[in-house]
MIDOSE-1310 file (N, C-alpha, C; in nm, 2 decimals, decimal comma, always signed):
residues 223
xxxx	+1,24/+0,76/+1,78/+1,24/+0,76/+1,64/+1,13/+0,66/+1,59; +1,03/+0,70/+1,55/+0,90/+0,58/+1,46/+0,95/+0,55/+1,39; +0,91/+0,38/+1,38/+0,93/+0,29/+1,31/+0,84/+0,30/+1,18; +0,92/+0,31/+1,05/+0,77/+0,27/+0,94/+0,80/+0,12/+0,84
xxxx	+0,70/+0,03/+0,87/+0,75/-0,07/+0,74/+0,64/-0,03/+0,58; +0,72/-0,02/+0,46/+0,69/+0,00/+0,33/+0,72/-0,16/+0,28; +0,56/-0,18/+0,21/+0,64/-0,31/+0,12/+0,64/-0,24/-0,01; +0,67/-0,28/-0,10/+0,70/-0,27/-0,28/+0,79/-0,18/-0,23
xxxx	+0,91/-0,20/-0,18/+1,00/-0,03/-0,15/+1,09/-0,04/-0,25; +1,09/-0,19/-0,25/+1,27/-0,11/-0,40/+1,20/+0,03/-0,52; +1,09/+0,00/-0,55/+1,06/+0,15/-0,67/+1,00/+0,14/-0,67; +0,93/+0,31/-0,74/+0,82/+0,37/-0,76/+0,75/+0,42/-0,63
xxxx	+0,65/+0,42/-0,57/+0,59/+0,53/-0,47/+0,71/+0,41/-0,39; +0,68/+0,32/-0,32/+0,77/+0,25/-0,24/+0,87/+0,30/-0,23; +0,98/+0,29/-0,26/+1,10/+0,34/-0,28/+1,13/+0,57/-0,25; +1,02/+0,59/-0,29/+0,99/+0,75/-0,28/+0,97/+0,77/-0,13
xxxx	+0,85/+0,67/-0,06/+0,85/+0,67/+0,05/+0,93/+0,65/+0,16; +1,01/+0,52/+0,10/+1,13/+0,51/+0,19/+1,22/+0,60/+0,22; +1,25/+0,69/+0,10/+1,34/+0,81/+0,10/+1,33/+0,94/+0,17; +1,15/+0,95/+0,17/+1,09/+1,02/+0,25/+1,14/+1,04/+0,38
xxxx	+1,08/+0,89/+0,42/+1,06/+0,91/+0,57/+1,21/+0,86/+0,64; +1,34/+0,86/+0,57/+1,45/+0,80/+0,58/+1,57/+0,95/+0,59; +1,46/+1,06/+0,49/+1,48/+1,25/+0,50/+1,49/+1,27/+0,63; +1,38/+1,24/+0,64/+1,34/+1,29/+0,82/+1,39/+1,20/+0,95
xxxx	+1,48/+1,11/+0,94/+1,53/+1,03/+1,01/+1,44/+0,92/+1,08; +1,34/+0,91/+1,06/+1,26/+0,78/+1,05/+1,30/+0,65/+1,03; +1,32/+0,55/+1,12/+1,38/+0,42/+1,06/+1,32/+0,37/+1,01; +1,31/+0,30/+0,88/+1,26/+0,24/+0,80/+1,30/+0,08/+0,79
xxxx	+1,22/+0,00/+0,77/+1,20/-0,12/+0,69/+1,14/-0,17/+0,59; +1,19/-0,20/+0,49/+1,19/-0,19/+0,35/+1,19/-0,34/+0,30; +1,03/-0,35/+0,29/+1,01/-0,47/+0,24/+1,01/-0,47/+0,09; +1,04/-0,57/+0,03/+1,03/-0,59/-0,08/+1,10/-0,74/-0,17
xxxx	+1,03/-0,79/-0,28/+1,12/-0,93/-0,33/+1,26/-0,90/-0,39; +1,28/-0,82/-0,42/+1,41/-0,78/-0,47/+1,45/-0,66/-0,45; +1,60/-0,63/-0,37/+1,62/-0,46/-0,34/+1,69/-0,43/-0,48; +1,75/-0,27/-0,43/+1,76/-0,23/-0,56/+1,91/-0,12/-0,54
xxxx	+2,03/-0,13/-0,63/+2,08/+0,02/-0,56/+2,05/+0,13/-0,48; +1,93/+0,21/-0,53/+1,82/+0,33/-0,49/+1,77/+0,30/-0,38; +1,77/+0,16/-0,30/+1,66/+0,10/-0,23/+1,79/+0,09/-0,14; +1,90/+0,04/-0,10/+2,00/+0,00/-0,02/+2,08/+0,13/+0,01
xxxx	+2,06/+0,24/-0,08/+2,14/+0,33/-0,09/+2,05/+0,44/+0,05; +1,94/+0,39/+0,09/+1,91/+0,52/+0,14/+1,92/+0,48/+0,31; +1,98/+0,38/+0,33/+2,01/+0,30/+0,46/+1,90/+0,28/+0,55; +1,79/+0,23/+0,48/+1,69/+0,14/+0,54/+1,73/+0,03/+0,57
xxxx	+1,65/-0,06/+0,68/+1,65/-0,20/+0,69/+1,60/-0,29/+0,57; +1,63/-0,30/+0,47/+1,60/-0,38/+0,40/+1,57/-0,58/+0,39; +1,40/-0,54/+0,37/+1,38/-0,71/+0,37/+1,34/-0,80/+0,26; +1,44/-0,81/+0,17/+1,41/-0,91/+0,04/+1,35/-1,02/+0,09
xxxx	+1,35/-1,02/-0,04/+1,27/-1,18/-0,08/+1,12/-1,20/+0,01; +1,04/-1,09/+0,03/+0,94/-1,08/+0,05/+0,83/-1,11/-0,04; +0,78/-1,19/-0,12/+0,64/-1,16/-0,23/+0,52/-1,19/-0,10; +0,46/-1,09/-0,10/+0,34/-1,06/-0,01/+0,23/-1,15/-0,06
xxxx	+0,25/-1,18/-0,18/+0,15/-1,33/-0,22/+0,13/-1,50/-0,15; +0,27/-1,51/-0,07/+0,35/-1,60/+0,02/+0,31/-1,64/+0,17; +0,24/-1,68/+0,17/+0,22/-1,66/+0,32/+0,31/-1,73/+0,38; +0,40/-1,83/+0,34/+0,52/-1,89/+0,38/+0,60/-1,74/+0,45
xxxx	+0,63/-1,68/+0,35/+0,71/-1,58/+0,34/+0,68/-1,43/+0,44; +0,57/-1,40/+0,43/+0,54/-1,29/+0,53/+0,53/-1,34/+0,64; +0,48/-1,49/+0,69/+0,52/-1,55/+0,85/+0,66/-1,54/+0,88; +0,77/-1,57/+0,77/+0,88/-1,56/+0,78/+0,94/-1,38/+0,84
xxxx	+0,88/-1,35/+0,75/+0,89/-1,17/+0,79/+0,88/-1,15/+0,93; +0,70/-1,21/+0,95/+0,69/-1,16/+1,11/+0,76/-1,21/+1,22; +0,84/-1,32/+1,21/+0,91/-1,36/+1,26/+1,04/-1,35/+1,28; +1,12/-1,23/+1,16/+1,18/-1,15/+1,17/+1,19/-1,06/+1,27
xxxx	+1,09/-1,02/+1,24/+1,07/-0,88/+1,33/+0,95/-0,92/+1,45; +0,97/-1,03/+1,52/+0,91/-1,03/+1,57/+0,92/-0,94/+1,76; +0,84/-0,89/+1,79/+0,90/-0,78/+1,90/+0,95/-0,67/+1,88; +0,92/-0,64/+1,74/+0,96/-0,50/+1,72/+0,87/-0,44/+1,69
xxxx	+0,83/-0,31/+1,73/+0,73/-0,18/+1,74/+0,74/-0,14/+1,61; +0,61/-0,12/+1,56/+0,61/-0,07/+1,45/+0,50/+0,06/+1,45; +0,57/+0,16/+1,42/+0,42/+0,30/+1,45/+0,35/+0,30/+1,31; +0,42/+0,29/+1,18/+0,31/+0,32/+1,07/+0,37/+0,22/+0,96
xxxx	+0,23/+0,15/+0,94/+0,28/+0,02/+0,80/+0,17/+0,07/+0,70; +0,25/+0,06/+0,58/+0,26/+0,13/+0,43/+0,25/+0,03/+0,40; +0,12/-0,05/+0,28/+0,09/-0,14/+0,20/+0,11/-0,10/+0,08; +0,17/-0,12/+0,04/+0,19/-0,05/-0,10/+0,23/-0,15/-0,20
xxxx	+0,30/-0,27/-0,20/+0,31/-0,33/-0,33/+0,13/-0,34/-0,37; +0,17/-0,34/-0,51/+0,06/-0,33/-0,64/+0,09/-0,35/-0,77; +0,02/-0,39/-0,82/+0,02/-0,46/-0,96/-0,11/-0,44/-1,07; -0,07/-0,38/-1,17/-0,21/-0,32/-1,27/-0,20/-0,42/-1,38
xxxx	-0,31/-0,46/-1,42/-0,28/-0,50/-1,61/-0,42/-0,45/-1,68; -0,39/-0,41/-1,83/-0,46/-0,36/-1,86/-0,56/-0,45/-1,93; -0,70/-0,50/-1,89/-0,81/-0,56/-1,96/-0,94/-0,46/-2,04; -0,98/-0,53/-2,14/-1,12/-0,50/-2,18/-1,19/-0,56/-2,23
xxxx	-1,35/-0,51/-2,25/-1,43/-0,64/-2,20/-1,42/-0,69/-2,37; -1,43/-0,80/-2,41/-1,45/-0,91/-2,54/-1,30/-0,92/-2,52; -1,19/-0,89/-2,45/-1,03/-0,94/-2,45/-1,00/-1,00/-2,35; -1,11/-1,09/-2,25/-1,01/-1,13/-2,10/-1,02/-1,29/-2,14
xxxx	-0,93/-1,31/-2,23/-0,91/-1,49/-2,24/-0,90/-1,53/-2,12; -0,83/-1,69/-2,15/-0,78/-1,77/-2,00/-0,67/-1,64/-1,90; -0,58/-1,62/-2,01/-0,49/-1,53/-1,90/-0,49/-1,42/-1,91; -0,58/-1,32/-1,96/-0,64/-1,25/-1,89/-0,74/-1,26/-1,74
xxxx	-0,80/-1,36/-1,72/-0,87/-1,40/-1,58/-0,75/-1,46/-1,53; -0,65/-1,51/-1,52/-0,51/-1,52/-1,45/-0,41/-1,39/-1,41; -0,45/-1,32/-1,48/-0,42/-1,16/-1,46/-0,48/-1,11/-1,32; -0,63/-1,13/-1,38/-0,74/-1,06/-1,32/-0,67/-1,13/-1,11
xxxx	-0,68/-1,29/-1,11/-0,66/-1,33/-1,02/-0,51/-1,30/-0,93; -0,42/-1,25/-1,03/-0,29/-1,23/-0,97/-0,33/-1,12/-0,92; -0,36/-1,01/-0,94/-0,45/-0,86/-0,91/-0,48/-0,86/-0,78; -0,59/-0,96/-0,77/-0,61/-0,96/-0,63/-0,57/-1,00/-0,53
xxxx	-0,47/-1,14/-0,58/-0,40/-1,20/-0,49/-0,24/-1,03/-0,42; -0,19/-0,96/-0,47/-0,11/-0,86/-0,49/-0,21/-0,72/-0,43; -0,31/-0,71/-0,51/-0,34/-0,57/-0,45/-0,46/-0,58/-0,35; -0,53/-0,70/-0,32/-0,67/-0,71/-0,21/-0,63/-0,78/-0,10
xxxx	-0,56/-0,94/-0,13/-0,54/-1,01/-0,03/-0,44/-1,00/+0,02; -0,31/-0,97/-0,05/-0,16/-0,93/+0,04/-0,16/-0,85/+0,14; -0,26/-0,72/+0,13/-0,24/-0,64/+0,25/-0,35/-0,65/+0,35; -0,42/-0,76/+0,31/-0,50/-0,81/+0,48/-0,38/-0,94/+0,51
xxxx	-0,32/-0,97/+0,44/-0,23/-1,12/+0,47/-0,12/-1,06/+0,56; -0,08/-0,93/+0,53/+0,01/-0,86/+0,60/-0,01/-0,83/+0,74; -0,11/-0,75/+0,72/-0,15/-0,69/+0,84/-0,22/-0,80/+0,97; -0,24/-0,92/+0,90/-0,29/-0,98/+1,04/-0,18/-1,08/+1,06
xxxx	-0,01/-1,10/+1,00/+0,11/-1,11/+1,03/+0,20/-1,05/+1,17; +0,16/-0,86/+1,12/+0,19/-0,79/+1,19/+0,16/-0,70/+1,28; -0,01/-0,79/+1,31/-0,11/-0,63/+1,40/-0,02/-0,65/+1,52; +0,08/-0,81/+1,58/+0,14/-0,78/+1,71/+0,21/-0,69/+1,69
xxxx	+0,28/-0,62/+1,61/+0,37/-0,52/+1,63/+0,33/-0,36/+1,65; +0,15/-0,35/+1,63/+0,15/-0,21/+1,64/+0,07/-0,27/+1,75; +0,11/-0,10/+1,80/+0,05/-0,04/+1,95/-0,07/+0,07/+1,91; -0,11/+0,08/+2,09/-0,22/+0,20/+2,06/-0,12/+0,33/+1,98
xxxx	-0,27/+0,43/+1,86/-0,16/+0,52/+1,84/-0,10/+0,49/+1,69; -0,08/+0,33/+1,66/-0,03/+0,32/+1,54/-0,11/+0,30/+1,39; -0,06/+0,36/+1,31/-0,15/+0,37/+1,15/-0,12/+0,30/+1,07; -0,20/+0,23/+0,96/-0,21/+0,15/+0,87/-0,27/+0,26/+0,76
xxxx	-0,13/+0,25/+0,69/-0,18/+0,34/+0,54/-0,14/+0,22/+0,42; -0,35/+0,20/+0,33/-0,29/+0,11/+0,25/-0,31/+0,15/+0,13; -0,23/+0,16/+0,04/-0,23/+0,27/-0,10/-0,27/+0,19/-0,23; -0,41/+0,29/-0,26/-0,51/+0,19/-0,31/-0,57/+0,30/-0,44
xxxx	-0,65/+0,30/-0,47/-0,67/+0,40/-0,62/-0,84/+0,44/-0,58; -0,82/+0,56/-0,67/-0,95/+0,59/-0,68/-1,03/+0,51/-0,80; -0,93/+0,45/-0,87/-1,03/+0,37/-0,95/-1,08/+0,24/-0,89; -1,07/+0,22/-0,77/-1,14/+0,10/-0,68/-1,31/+0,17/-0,66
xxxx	-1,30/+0,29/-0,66/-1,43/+0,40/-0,65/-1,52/+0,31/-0,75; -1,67/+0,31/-0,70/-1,80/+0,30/-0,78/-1,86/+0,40/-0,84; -1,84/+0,52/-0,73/-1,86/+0,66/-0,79/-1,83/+0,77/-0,87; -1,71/+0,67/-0,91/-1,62/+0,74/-0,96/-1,58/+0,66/-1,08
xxxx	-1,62/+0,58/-1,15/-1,62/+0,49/-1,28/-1,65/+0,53/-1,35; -1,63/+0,66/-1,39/-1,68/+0,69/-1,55/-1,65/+0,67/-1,69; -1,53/+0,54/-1,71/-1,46/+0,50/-1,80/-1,48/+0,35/-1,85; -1,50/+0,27/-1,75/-1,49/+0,14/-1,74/-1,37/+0,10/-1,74
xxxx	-1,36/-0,04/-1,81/-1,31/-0,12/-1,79/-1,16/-0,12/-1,70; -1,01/-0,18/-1,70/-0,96/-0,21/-1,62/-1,02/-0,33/-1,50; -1,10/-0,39/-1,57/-1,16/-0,52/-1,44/-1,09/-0,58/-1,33; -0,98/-0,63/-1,36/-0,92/-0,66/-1,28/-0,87/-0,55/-1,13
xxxx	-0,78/-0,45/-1,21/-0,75/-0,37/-1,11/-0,83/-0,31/-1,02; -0,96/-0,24/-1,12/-1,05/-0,16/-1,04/-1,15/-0,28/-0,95; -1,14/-0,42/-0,97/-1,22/-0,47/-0,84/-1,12/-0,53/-0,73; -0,99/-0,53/-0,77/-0,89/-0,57/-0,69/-0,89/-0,38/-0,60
xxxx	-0,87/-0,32/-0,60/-0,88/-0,16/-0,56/-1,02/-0,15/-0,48; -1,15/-0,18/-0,57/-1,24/-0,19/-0,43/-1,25/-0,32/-0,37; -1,20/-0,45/-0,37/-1,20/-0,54/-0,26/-1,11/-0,51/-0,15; -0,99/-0,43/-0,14/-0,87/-0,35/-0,08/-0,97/-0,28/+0,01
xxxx	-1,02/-0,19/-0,10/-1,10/-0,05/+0,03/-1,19/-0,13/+0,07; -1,27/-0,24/+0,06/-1,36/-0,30/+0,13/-1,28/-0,35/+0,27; -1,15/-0,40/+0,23/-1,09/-0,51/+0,33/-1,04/-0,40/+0,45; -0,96/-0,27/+0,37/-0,90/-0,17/+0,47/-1,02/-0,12/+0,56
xxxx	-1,19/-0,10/+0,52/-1,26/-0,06/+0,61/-1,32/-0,13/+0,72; -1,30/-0,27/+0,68/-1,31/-0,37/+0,78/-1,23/-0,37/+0,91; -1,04/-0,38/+0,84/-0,98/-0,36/+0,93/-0,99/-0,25/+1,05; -1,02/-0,13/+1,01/-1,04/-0,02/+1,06/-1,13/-0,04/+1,17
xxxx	-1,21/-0,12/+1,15/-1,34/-0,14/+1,23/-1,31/-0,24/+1,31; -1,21/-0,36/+1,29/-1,15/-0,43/+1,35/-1,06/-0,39/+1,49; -0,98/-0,27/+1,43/-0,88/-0,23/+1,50/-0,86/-0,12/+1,59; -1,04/-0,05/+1,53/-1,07/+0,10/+1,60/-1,00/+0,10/+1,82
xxxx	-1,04/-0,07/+1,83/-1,06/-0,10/+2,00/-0,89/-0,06/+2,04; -0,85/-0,11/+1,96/-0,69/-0,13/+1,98/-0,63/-0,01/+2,00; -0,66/+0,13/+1,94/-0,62/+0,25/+1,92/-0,54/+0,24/+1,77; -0,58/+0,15/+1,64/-0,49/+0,15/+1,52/-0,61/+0,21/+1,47
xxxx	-0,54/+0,32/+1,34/-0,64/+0,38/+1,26/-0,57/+0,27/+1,12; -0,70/+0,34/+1,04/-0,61/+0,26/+0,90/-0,70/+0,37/+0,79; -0,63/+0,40/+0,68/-0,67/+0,50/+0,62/-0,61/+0,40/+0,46; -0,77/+0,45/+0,34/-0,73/+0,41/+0,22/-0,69/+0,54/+0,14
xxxx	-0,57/+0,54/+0,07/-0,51/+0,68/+0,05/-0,47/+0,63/-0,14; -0,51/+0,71/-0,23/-0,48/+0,69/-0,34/-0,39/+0,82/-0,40; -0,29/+0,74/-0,43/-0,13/+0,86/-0,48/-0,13/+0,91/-0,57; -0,26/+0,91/-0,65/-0,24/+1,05/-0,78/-0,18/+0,95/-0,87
xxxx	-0,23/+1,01/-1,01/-0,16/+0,92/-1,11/-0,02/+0,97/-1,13; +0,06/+0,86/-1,09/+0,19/+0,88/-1,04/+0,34/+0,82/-1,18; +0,39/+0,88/-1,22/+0,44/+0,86/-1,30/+0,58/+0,74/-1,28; +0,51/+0,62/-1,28/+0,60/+0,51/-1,24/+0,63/+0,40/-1,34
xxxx	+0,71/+0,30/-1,32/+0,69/+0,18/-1,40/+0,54/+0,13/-1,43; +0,51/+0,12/-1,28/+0,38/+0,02/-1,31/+0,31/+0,10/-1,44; +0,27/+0,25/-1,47/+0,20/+0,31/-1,59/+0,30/+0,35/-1,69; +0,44/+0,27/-1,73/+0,49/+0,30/-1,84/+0,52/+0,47/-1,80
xxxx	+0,61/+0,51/-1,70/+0,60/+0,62/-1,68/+0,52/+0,72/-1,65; +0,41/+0,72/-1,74/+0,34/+0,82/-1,74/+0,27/+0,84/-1,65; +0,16/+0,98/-1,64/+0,15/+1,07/-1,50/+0,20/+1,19/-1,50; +0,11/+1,21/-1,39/+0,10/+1,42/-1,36/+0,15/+1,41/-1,23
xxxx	+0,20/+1,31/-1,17/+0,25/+1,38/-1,05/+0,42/+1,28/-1,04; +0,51/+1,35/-0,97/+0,62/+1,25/-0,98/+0,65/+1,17/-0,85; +0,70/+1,02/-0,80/+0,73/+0,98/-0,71/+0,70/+1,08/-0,59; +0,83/+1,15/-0,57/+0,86/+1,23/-0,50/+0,75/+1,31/-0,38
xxxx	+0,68/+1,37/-0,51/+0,57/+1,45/-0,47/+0,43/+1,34/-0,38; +0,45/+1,25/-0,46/+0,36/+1,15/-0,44/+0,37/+1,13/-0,26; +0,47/+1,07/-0,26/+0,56/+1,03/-0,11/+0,52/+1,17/-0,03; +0,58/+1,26/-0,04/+0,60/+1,37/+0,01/+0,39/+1,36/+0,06
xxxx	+0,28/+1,41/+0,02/+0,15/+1,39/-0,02/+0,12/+1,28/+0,06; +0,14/+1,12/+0,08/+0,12/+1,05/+0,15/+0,17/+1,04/+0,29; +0,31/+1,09/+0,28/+0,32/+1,06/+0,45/+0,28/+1,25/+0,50; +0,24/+1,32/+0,43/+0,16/+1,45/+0,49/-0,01/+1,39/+0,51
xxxx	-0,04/+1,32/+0,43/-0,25/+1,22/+0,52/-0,17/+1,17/+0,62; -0,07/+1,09/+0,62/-0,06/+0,97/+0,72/-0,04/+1,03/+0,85; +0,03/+1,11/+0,84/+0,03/+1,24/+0,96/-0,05/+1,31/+1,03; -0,12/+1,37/+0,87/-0,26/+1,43/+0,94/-0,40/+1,38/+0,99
xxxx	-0,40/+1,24/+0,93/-0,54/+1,23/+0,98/-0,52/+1,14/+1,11; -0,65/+1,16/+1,18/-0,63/+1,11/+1,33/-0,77/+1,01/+1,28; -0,74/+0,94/+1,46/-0,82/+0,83/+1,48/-0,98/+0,83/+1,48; -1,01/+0,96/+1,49/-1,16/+0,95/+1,42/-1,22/+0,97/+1,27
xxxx	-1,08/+0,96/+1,18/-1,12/+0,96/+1,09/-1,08/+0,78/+1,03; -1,03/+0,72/+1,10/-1,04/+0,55/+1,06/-1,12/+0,52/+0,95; -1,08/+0,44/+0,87/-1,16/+0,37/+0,76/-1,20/+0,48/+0,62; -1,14/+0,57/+0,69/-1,19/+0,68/+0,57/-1,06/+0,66/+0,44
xxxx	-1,13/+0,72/+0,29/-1,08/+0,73/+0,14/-1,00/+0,81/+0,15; -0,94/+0,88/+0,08/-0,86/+1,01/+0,06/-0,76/+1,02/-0,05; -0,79/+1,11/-0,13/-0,64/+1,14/-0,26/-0,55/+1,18/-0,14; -0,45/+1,15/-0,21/-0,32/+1,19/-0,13/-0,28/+1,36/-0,15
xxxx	-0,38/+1,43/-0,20/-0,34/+1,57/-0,17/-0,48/+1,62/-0,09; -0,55/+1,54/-0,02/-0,63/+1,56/+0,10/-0,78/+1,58/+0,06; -0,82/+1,57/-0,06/-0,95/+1,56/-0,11/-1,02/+1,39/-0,04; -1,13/+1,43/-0,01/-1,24/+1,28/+0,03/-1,26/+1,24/-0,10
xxx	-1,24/+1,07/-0,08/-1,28/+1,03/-0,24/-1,42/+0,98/-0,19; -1,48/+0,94/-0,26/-1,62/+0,86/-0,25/-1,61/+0,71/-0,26; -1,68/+0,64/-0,22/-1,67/+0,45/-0,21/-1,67/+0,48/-0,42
């Protein structure tokens, strides 16, 4: 039975995922700072009081689980706010900096927590946006997010390259505008489908495609 750890699992893609791969009898561990009914209810391992911001706290994690196999880790807590340019006061750049501390540095702070736990064979899927894309900015602003999303895909392609020796792939996978809390609901694609979409890349792509972008319905995105 593969092990998968999801952080942000109590809701939204998190929580979809856990349910996912919890369908298929997958054991799961379910990180997150606060669980949730929905999140306890699907009988994962559940690991509160996680804020991936903490390095107190994720050593605490790995030391949880320390010795335990892990075949595929899901970065997934994230955090959006919306800026634009003549509006980023003092806390707006306190925004900007929580951004990154949540969506760039937590999931390198994670993964070199937990690389003892994967083996040859195991995947790092870290769920990241296409608006981290350069090539793909045809809107602007969002500052915060969108450089917190490409410092992510900068960090996930390092790892990749880091970890190619090991036999760990790591793949940046962006979930479709997904109709969750973090966007006030809104969205064209629901949870469900989302989850369903991500652990179908996480499955399909293999170790020579490491460090590679992808929408989560299998399109290449561009840096």
């Amino acid at each position: 039975m593969p092990t998968i750890l999801i952080t942000g699992a109590n809701r939204g893609i998190g929580l979809a995922l856990t349910q996912r791969y919890r369908e298929r009898g997958d054991r799961v561990i379910a990180v997150c700072r606060h669980s949730s009914a929905a999140l306890a209810a699907t009988g994962a391992q559940v690991e509160p009081g996680v804020d991936v911001t903490d390095d107190h706290a994720v050593a605490a994690l790995a030391g949880r689980l320390a010795g335990q196999p892990i075949d595929v880790l899901v970065l997934n807590a994230g955090v959006l706010e919306r800026d634009r340019l003549g509006e980023i006061d003092a806390a707006g750049l306190a925004a900007m900096r929580r951004q990154f501390e949540v969506n760039a540095l937590a999931p390198l702070r994670v993964v070199q927590a937990l690389a003892g736990n994967l083996g040859p064979g195991g995947r790092i899927g870290i769920i990241t946006s296409r608006m981290g894309s350069m090539a793909d900015n045809g809107s602007g602003g969002y500052y915060g997010y969108r450089a917190s999303k490409a410092a992510v895909n900068a960090i996930g392609r390092s790892l990749a390259m880091d970890l190619r020796d090991r036999g760990i792939a790591v793949f940046l996978l962006h979930p479709g505008f997904v109709a969750t809390d973090m966007v006030g609901g809104r969205g064209d694609i629901a949870p469900a489908q989302a989850a369903a979409n991500l652990v179908a890349r996480l499955d399909g792509l293999g170790p020579e495609q490491t460090g590679s972008f992808w929408h989560a319905d299998g399109t290449p995105l561009p840096w």
